[in-house]
VOTIDREN-739898 format. One record per atom (N, C-alpha, C, O): residue in three letters; x, y negated, z; residue number from 1; atom name. Coordinates in pm, whole numbers, padded with zeros to 5 digits. Last residue first. Layout:
<nodes>
+------+--------+--------+--------+------+------+
| resn |   east |  north |     up | resi | name |
+------+--------+--------+--------+------+------+
|  Ala |      X |      Y |      Z |  NUM |   CA |
...
+------+--------+--------+--------+------+------+
</nodes>
This chain:
<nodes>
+------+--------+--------+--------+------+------+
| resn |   east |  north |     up | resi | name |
+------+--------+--------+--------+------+------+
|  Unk |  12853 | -08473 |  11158 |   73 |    N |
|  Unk |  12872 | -08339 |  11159 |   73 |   CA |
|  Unk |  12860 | -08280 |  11238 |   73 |    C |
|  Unk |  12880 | -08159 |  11229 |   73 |    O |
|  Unk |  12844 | -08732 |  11345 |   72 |    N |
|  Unk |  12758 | -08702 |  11271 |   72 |   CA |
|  Unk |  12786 | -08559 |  11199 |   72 |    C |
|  Unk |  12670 | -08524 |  11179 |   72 |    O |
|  Unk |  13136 | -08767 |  11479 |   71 |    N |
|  Unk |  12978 | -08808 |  11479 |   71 |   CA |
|  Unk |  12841 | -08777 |  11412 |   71 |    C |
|  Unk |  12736 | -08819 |  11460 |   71 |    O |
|  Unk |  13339 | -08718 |  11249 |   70 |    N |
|  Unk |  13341 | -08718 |  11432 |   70 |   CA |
|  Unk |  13198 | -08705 |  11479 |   70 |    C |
|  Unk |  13168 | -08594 |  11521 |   70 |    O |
|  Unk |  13289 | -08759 |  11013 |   69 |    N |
|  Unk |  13306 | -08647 |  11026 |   69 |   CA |
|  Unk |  13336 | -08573 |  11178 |   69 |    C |
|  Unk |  13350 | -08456 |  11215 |   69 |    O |
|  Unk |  13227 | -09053 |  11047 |   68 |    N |
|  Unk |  13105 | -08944 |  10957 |   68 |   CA |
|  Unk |  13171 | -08798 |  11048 |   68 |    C |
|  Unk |  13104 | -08743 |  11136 |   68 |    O |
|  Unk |  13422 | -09109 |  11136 |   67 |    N |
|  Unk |  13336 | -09158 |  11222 |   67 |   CA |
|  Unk |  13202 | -09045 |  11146 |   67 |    C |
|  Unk |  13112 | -08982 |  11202 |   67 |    O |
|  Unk |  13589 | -09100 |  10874 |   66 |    N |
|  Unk |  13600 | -09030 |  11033 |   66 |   CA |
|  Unk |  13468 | -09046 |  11102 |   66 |    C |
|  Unk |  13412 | -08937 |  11109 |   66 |    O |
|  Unk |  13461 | -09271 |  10714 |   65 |    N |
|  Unk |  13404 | -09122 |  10654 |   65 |   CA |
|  Unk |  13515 | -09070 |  10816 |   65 |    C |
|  Unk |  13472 | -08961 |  10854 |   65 |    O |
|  Unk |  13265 | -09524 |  10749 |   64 |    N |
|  Unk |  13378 | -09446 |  10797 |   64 |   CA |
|  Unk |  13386 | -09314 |  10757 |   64 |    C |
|  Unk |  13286 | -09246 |  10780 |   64 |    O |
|  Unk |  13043 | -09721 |  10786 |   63 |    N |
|  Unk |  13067 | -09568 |  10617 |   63 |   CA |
|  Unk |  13194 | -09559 |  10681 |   63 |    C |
|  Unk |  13253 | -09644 |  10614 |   63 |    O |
|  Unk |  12925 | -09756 |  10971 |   62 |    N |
|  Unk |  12840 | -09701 |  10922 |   62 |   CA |
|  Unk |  12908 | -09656 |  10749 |   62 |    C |
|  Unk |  12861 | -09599 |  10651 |   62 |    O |
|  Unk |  13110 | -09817 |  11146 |   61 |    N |
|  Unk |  13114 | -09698 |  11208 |   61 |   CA |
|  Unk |  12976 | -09664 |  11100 |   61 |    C |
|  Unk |  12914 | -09561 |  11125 |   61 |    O |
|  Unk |  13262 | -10030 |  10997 |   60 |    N |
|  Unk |  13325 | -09909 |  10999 |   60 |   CA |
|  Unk |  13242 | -09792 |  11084 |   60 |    C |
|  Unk |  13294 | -09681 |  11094 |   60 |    O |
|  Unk |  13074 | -10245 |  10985 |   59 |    N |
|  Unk |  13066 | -10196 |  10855 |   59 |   CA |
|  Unk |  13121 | -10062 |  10869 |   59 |    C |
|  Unk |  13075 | -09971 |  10800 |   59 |    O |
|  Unk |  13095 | -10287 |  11218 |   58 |    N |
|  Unk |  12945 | -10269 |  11194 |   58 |   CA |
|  Unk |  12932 | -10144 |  11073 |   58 |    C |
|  Unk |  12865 | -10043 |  11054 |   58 |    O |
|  Unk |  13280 | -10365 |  11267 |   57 |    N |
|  Unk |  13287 | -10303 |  11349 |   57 |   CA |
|  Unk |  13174 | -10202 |  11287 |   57 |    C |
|  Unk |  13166 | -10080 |  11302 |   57 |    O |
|  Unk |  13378 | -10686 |  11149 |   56 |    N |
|  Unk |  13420 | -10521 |  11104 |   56 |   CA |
|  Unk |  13361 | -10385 |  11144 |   56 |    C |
|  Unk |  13384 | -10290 |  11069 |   56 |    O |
|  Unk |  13175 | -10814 |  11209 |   55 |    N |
|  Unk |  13218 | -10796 |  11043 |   55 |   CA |
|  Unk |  13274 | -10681 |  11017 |   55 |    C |
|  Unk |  13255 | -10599 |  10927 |   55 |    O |
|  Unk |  13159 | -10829 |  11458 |   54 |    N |
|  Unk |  13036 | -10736 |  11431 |   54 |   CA |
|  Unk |  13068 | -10689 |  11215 |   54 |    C |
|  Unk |  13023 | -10606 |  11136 |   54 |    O |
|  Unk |  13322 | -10961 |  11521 |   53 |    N |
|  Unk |  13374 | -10845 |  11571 |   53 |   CA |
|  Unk |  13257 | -10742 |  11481 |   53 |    C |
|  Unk |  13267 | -10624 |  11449 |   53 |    O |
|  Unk |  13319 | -11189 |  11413 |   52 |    N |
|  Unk |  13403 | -11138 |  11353 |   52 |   CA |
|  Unk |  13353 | -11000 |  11399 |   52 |    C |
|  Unk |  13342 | -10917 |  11309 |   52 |    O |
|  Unk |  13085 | -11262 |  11577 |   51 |    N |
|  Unk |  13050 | -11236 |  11420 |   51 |   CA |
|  Unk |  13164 | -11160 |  11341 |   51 |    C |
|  Unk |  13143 | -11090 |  11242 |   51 |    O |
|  Unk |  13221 | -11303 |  11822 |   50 |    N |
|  Unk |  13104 | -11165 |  11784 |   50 |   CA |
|  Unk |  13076 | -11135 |  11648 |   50 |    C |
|  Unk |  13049 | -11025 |  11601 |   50 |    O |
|  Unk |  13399 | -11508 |  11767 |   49 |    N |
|  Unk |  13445 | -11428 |  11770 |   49 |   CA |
|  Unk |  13323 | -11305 |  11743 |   49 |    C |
|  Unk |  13337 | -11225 |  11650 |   49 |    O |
|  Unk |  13222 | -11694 |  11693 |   48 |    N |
|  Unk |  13256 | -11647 |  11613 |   48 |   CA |
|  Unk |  13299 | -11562 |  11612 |   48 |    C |
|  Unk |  13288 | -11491 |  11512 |   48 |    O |
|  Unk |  13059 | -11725 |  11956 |   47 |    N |
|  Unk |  12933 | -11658 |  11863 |   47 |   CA |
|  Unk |  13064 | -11648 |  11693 |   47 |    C |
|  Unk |  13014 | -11604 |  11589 |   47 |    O |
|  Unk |  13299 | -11819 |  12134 |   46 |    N |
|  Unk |  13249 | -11687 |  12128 |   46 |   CA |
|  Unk |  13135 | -11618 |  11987 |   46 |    C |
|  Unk |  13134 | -11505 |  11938 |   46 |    O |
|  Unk |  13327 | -12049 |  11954 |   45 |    N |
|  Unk |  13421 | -11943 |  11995 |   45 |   CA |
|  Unk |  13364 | -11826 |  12001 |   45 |    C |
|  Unk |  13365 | -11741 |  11912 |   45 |    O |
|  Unk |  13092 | -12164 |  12104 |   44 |    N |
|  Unk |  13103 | -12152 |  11936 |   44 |   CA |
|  Unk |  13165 | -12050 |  11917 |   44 |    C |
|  Unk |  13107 | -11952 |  11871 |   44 |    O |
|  Unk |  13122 | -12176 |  12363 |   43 |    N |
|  Unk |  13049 | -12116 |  12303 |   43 |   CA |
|  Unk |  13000 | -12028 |  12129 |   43 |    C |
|  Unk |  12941 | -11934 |  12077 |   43 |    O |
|  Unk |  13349 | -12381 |  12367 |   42 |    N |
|  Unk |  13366 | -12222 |  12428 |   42 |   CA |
|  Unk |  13274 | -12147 |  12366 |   42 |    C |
|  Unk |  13316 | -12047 |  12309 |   42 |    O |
|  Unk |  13311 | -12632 |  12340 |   41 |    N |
|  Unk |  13304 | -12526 |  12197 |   41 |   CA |
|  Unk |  13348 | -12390 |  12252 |   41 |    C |
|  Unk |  13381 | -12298 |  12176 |   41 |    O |
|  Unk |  13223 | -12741 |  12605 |   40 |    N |
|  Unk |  13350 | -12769 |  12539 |   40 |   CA |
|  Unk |  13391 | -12680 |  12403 |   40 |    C |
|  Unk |  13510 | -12668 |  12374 |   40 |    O |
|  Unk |  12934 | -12862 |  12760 |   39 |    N |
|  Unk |  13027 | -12790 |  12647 |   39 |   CA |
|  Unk |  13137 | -12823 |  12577 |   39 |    C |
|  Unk |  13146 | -12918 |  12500 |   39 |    O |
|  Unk |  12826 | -13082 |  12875 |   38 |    N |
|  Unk |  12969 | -13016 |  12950 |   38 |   CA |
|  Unk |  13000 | -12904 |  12872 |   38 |    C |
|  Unk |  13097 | -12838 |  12910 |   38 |    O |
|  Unk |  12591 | -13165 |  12737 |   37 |    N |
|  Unk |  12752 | -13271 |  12724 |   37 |   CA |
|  Unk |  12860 | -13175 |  12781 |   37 |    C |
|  Unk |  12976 | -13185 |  12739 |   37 |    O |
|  Unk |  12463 | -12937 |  12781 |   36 |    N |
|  Unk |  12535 | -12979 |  12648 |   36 |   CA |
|  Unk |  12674 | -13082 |  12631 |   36 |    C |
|  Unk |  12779 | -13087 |  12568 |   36 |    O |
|  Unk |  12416 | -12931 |  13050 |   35 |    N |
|  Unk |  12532 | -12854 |  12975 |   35 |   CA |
|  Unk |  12571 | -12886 |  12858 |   35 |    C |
|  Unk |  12687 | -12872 |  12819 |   35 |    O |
|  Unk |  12253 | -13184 |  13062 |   34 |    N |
|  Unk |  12368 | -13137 |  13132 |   34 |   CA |
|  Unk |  12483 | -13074 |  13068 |   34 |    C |
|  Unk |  12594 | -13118 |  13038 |   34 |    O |
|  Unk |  11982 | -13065 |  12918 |   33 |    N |
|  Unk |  12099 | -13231 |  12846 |   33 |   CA |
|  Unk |  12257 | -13221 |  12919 |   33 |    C |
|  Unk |  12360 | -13244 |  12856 |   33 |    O |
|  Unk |  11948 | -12805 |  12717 |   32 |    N |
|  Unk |  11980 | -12831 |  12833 |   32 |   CA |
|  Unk |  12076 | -12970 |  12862 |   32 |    C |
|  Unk |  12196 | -12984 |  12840 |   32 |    O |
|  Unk |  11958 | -12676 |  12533 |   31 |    N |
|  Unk |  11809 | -12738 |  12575 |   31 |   CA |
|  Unk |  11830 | -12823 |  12691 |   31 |    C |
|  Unk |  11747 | -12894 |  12748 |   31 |    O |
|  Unk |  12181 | -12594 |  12448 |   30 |    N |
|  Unk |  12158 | -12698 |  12389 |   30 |   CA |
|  Unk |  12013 | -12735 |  12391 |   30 |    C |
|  Unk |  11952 | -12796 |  12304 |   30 |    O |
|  Unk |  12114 | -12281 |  12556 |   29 |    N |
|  Unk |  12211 | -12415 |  12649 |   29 |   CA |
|  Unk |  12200 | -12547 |  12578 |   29 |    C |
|  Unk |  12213 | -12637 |  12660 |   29 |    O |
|  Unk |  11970 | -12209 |  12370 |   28 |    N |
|  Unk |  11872 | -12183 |  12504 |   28 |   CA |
|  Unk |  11974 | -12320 |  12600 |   28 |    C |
|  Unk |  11935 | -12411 |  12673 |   28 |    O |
|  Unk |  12162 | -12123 |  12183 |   27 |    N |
|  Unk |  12050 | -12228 |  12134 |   27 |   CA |
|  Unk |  11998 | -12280 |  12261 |   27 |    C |
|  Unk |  11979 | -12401 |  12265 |   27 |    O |
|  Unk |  12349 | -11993 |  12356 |   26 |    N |
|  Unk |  12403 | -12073 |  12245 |   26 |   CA |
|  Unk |  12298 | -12216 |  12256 |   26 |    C |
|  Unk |  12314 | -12331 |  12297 |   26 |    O |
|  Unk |  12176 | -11779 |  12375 |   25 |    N |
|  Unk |  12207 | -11817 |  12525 |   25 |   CA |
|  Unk |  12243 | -11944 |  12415 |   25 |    C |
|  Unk |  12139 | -12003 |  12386 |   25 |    O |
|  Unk |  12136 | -11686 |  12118 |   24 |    N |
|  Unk |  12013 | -11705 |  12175 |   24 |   CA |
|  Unk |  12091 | -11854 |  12266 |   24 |    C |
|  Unk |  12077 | -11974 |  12244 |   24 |    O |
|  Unk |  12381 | -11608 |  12024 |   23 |    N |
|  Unk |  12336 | -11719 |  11939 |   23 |   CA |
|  Unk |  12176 | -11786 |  12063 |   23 |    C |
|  Unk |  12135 | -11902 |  12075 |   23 |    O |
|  Unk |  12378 | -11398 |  12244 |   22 |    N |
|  Unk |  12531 | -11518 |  12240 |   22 |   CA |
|  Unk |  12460 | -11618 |  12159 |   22 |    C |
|  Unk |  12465 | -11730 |  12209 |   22 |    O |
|  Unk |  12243 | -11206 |  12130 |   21 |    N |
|  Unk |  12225 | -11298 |  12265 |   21 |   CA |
|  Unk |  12300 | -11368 |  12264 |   21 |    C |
|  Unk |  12245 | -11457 |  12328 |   21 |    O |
|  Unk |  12326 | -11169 |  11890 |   20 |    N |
|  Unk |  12220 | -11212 |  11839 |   20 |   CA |
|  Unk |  12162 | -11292 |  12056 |   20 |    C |
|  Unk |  12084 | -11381 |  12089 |   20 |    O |
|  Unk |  12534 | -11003 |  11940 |   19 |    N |
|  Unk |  12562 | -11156 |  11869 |   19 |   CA |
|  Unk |  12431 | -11191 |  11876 |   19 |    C |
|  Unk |  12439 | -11312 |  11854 |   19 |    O |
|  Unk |  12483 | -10822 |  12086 |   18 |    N |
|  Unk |  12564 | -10908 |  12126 |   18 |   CA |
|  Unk |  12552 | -11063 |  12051 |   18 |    C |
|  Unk |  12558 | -11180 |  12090 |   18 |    O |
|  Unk |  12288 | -10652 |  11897 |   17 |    N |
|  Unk |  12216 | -10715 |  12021 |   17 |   CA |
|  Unk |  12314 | -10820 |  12043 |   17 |    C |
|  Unk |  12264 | -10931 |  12026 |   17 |    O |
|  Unk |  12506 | -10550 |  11680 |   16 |    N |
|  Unk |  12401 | -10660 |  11680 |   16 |   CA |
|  Unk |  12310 | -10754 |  11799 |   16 |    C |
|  Unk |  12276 | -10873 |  11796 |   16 |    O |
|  Unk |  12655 | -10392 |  11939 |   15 |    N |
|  Unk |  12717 | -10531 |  11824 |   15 |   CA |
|  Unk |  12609 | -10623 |  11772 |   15 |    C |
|  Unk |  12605 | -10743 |  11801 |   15 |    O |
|  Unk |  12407 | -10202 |  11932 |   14 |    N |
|  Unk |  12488 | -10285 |  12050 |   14 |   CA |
|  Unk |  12578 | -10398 |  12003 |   14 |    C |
|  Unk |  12552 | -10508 |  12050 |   14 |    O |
|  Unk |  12354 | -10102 |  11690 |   13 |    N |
|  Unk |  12262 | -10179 |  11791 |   13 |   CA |
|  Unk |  12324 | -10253 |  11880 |   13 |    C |
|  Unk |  12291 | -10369 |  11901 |   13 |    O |
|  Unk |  12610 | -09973 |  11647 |   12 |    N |
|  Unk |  12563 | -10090 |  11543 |   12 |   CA |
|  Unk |  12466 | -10173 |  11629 |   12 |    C |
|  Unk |  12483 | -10294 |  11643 |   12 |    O |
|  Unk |  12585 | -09828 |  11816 |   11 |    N |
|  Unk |  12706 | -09856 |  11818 |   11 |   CA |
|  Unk |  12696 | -09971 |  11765 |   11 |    C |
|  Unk |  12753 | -10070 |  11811 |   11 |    O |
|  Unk |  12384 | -09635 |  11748 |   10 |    N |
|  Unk |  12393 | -09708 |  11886 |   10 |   CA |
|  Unk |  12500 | -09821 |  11896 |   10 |    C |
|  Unk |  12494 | -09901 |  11990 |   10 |    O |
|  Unk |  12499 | -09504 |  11562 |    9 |    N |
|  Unk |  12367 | -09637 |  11534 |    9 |   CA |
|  Unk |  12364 | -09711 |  11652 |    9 |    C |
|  Unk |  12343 | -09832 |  11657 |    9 |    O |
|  Unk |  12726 | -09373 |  11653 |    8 |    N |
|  Unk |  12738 | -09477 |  11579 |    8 |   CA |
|  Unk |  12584 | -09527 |  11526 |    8 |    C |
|  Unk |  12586 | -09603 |  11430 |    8 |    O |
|  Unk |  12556 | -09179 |  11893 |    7 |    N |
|  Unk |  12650 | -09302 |  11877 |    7 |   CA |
|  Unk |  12693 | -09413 |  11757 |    7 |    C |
|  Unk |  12688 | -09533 |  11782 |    7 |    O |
|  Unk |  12417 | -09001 |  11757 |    6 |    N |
|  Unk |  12347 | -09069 |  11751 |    6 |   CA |
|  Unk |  12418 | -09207 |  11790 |    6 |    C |
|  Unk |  12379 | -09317 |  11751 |    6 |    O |
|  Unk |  12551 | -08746 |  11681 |    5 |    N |
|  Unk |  12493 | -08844 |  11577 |    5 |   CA |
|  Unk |  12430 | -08983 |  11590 |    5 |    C |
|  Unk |  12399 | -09061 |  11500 |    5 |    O |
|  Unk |  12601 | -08618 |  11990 |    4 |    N |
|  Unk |  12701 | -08700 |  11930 |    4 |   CA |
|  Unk |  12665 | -08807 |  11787 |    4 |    C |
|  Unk |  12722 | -08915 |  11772 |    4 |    O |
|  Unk |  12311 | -08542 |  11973 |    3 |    N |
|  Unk |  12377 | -08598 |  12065 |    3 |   CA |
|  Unk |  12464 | -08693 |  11996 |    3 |    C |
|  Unk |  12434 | -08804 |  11953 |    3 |    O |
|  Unk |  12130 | -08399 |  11678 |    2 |    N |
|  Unk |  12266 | -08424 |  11790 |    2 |   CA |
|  Unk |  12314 | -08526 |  11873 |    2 |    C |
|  Unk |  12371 | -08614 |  11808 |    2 |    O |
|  Unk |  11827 | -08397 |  11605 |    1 |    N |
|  Unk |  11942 | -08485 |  11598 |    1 |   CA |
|  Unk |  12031 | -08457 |  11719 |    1 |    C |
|  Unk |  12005 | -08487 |  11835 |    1 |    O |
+------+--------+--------+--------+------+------+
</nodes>
């Protein structure tokens, strides 16, 4: 396996890891009686924004036919 083939799985790993620590840190702060009251939906925000980012991001570097023909050729 080439070097360059191996970025877009990496690419997918790293978007998934993001959202999936943002939902963690998310759950891990609503243990917490302090912070919970001092949340202001910043958090939410963020675990939507990652979900958006991971809606597109995920889907384009695994059928992109550039990203096929950058990366993986």
């Amino acid at each position: 396996m080439e070097k360059k083939s191996v970025l877009p799985r990496l690419m997918v790993i790293y978007y998934s890891v993001s959202l999936a620590v943002g939902i963690i840190d998310y759950l891990l702060l609503l243990q917490i009686p302090l912070a919970k009251e001092l949340e202001d939906g910043s958090a939410i925000r963020d675990i939507v924004r990652s979900v958006l980012t991971c809606a597109i991001w995920i889907p384009y570097f695994m059928k992109s036919e550039r990203v096929h023909n950058t990366f993986v050729n």
